[in-house]
C-alpha positions as CSV (number, residue, x, y, z in Angstrom):
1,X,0.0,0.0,0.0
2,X,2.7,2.5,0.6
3,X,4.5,1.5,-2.4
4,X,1.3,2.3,-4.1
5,X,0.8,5.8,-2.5
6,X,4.3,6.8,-3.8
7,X,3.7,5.7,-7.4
8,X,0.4,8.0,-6.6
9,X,2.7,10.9,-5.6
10,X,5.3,10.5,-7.9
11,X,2.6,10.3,-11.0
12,X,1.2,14.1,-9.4
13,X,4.4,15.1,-9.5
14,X,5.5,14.6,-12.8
15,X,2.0,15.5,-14.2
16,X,2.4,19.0,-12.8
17,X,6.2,19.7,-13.7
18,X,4.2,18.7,-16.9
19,X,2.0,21.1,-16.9
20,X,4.0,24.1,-15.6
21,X,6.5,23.1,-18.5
22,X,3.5,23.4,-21.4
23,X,2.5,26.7,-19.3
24,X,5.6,28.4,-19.9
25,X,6.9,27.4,-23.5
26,X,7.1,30.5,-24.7
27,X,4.2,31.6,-28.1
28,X,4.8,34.5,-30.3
29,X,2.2,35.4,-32.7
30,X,2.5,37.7,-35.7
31,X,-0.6,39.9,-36.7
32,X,-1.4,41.1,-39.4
33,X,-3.5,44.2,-39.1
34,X,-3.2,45.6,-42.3
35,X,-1.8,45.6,-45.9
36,X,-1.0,48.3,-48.1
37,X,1.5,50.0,-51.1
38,X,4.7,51.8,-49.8
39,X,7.6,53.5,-52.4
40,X,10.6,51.8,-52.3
41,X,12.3,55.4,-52.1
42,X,11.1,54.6,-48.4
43,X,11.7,51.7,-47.9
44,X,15.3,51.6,-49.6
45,X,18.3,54.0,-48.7
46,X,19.3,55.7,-52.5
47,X,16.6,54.4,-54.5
48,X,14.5,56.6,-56.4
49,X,12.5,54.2,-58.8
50,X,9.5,55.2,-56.3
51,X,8.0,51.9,-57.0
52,X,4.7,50.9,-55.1
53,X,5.9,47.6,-53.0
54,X,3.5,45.6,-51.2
55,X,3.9,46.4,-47.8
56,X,2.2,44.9,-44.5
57,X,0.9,46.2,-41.4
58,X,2.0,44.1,-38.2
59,X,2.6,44.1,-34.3
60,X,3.5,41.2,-32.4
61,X,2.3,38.5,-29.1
62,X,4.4,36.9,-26.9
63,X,3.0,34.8,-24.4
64,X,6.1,34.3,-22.2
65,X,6.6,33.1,-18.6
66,X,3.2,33.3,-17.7
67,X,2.4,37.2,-19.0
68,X,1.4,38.3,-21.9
69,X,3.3,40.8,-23.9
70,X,2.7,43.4,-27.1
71,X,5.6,43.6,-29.3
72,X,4.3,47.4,-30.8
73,X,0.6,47.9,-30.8
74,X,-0.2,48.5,-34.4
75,X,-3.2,51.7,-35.3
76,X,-6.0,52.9,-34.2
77,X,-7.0,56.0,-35.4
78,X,-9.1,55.4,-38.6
79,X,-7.7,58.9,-40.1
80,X,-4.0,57.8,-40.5
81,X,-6.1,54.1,-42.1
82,X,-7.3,56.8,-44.8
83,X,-4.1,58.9,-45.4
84,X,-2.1,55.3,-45.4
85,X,-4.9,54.2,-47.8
86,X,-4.4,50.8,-45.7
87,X,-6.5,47.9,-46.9
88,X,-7.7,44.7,-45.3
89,X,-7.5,46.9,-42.2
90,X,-9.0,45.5,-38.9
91,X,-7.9,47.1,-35.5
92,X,-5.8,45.3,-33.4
93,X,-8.4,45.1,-30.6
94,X,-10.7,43.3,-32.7
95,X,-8.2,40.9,-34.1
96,X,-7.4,39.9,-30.5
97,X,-11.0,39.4,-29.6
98,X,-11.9,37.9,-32.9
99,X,-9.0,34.9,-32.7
100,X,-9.4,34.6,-28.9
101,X,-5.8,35.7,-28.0
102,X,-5.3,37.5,-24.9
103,X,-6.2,40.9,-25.1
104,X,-5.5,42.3,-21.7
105,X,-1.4,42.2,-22.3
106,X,0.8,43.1,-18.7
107,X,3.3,44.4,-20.8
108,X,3.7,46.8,-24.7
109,X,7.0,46.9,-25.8
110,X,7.7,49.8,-28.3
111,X,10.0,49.6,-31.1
112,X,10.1,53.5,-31.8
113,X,7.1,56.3,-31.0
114,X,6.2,56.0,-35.0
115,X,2.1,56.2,-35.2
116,X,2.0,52.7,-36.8
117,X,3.9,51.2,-33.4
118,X,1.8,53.4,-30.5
119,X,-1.3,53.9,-32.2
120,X,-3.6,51.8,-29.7
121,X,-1.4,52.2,-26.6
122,X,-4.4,53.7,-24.8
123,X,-6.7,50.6,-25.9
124,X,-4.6,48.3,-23.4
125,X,-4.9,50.5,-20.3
126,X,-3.1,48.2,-17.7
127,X,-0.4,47.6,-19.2
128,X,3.1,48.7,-18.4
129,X,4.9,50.5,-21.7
130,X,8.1,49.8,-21.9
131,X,9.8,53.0,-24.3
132,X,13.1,54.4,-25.2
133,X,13.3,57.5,-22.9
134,X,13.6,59.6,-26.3
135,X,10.3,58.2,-27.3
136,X,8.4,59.5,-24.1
137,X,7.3,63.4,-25.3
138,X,6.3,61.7,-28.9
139,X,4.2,59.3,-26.3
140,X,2.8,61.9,-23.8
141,X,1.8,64.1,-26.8
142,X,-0.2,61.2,-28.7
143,X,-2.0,60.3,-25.2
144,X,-2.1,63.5,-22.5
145,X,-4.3,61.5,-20.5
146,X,-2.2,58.8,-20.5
147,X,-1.1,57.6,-16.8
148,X,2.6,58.1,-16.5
149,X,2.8,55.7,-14.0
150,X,2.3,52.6,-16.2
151,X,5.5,54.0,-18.0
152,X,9.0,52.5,-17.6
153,X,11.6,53.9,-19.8
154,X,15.3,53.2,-20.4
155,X,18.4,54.5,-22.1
156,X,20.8,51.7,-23.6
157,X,19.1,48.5,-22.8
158,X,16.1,46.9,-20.7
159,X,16.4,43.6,-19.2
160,X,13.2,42.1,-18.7
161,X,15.0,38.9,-17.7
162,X,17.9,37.5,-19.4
163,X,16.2,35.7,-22.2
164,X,14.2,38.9,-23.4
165,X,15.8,42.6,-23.8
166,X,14.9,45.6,-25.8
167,X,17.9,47.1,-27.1
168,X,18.3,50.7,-28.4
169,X,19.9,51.1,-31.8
170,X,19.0,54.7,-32.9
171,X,19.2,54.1,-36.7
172,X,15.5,54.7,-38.0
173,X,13.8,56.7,-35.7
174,X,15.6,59.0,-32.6
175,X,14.1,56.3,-30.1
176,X,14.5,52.9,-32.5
177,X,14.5,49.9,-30.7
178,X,14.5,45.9,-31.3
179,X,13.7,43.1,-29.2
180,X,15.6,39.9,-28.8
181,X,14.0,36.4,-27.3
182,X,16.1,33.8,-27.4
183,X,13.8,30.6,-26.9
184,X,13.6,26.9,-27.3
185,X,17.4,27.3,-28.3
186,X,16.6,29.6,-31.2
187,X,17.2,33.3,-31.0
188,X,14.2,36.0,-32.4
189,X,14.4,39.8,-33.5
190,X,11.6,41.8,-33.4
191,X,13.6,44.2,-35.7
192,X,10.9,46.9,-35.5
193,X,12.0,49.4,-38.4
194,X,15.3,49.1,-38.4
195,X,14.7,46.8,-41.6
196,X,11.3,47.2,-43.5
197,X,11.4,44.4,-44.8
198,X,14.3,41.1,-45.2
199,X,15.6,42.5,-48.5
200,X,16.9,45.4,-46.1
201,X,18.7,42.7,-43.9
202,X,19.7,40.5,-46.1
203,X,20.8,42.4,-48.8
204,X,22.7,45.1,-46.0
205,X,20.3,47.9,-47.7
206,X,19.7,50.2,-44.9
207,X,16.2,52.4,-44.6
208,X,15.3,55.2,-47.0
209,X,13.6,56.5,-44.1
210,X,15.9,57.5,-41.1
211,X,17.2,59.4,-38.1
212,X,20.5,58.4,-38.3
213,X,21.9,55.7,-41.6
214,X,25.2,55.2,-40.4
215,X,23.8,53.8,-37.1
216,X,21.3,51.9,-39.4
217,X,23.9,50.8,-41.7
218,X,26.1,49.8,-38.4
219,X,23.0,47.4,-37.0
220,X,22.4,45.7,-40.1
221,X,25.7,44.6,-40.8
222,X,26.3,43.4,-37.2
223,X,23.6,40.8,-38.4
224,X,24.0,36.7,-38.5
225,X,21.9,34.1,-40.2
226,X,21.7,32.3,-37.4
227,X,19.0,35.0,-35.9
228,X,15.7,34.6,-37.2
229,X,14.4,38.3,-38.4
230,X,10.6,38.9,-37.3
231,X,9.7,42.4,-39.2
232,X,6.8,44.8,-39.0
233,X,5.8,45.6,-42.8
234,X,6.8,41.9,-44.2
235,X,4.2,39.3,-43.2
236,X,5.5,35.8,-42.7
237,X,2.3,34.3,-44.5
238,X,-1.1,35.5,-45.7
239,X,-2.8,35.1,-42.7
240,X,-4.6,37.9,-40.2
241,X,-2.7,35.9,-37.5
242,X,0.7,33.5,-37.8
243,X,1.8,31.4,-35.0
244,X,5.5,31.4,-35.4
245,X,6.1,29.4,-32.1
């Protein structure tokens, strides 16, 4: 009987360790919000074809370690949908509610202060924004209501744990940042728009569309292919919503 009371103990045990483990692998989602044409005078450093590129419209989920994250919040004022002339546009809200992901994140993590990146900040009130400290009067004067204490900037880096940091670079906007996750053995950058799009990284073509190219330039060649590139205007398929992990 005791014997059998152990196997009963050691069965709860590892059922739960289990559990925990499934709990916590870590889930990023892209989404798709919108889609659109962009010229490639923008998107490309020294070209001036002005081609109309297909260009996408994305923020990213993380559920990680229990709490859900926004990489970037995508937009949500229906005047810059009209000047952008996006199509296929559904607000991030309703994409959360509509595919059942969370949609009360603990955490926004902003690549830059760009309208396309804060643009539904103030739809997610309690969560803690995590910005560049050159980005804060950009963010403060989209949302004056805003409450400052839910914001937590930095200068160089912020460690939310040491699998997960935002990092400034500086290149595209004054306050550009990317986030890095390495997971499951496999590193992620949320590159935010420091490259456009992967002919950018790949090809070392640096932004038409900057605050500083050299320190754009610098970032991109500092690149390896063993880091897989998650990008804001290239969707990885032709879904509203891509589960990449």
């Amino acid at each position: 009987m005791k014997n059998f009371f152990l196997l009963v103990l050691l069965f709860f045990v590892l059922f739960s360790s289990c559990s925990n483990s499934k709990e916590e692998k870590t889930q990023i989602y892209a989404i798709k919000y919108a889609d659109s044409l962009y010229s490639s005078n923008y998107i490309f450093h020294d070209n001036r074809t002005e081609q109309m590129i297909p260009f996408s419209w994305l923020f990213y989920l993380l559920e990680y370690k229990g709490k859900t994250i926004l990489i970037d919040t995508g937009v949500c004022d229906k005047a810059k949908v009209e000047r952008y002339a996006l199509q296929n546009y559904l607000s991030p809200p309703e994409i959360l509610r509509e595919y059942l992901l969370p949609s009360s994140p603990d955490y926004i993590f902003l690549t830059h202060t760009h309208f396309d990146h804060l643009g539904c900040v103030e739809e997610f009130k309690n969560a803690t924004i995590i910005v560049q400290e050159q980005g804060l009067p950009t963010l403060l004067s989209s949302f004056p209501d805003i409450d400052k204490t839910r914001i937590h900037t930095f200068s160089d880096s912020f460690f939310f744990d040491d699998a997960l940091t935002l990092q400034y670079v500086g290149g595209h906007s004054r306050d550009s940042s990317v986030v890095w996750l390495t997971s499951e053995n496999e590193t992620f950058l949320f590159v935010g728009d420091e490259c456009y799009t992967s002919e950018n990284c790949l090809n070392t073509i640096p932004v038409g569309t900057f605050y500083n190219g050299t320190k754009n330039l610098e970032f991109i060649r500092g690149l390896n292919n063993t880091v897989r590139v998650l990008y804001f205007h290239e969707a990885p398929s032709k879904k509203r919503v891509t589960r990449i992990t």
